[in-house]
LOKOLKE-459315 format. One line per 5 residues: number of its first residue (from 1); their letters; for each residue x, y negated, z negated of N, C-alpha, C. Coordinates in Angstrom, 1 decimal. Each point is the difference from the previous one (the first is absolute). Example, Ala and Ser with C-alpha at 12.3 -4.5 7.8 and 13.67 -1.06 7.14 Angstrom:
1) as) 13.2/5.7/-7.8/-0.9/-1.2/0.0/0.9/-1.2/0.0  -0.4/-1.1/0.7/0.9/-1.1/0.0/-0.8/-1.1/-0.8
END
This chain:
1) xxxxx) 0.8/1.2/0.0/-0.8/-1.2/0.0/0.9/-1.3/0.0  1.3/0.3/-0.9/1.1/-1.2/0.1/0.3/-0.4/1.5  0.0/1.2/1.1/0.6/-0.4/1.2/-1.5/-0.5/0.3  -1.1/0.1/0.1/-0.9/-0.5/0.8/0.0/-1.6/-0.4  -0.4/-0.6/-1.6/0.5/-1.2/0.0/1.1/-0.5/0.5
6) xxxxx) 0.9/0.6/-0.1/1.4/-0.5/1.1/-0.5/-0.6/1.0  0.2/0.8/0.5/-0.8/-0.1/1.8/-1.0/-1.0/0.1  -1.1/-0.4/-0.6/-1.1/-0.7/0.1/0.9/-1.4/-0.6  1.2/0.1/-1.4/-0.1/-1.4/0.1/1.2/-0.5/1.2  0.6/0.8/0.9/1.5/-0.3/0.3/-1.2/-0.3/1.6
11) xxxxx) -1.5/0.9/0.6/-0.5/-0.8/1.0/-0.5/-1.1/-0.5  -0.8/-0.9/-1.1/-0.6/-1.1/-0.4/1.4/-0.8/0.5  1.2/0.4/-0.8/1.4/-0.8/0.2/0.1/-0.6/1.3  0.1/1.1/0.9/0.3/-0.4/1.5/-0.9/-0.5/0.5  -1.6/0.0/-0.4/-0.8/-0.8/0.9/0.1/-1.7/-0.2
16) xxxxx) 0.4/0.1/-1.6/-0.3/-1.3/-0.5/1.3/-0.8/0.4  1.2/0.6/0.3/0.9/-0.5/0.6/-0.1/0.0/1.7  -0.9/0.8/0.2/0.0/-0.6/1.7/-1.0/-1.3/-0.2  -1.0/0.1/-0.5/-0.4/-1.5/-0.1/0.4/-0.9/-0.2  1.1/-0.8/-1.2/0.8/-0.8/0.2/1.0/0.1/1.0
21) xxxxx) 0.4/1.1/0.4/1.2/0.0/1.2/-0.7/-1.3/1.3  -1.5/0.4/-0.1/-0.8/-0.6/1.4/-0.1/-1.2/-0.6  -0.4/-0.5/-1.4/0.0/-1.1/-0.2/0.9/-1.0/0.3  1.6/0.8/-0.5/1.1/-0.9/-0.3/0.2/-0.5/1.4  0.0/1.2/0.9/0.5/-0.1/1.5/-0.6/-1.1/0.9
26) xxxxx) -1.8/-0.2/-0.3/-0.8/-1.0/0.3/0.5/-1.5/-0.5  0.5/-0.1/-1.1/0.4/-1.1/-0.8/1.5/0.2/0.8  0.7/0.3/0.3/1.1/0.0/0.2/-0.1/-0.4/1.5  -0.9/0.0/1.0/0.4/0.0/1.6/-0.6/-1.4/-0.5  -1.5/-0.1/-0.8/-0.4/-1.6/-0.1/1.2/-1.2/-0.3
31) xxxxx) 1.0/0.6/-0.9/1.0/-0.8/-0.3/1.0/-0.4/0.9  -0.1/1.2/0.8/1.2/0.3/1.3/-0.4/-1.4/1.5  -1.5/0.5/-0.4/-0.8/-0.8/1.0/0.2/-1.7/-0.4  -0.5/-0.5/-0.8/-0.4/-1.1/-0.6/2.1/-0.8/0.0  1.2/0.8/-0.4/0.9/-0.7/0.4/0.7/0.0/1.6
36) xxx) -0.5/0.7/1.0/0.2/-0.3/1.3/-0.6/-1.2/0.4  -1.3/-0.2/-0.7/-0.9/-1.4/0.2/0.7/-0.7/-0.1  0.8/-0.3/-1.1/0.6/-1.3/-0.6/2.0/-0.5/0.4
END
């Protein structure tokens, strides 16, 4: 049962990190974008 919690928190882990991954990356081209403007 220890490995099935494993597993269930280490996928929650990696989803919740691919969410910010998309976030950061969104905020990061916005940044990328916004000093080519200037």
């Amino acid at each position: 049962e220890n490995m099935r919690e494993a597993a269930v928190r280490m996928t929650l882990e990696e989803e919740r990190r691919k969410k910010t991954d998309s976030e950061e990356t969104r905020e990061r081209s916005i940044i990328i974008i916004g000093s080519k403007e200037v």
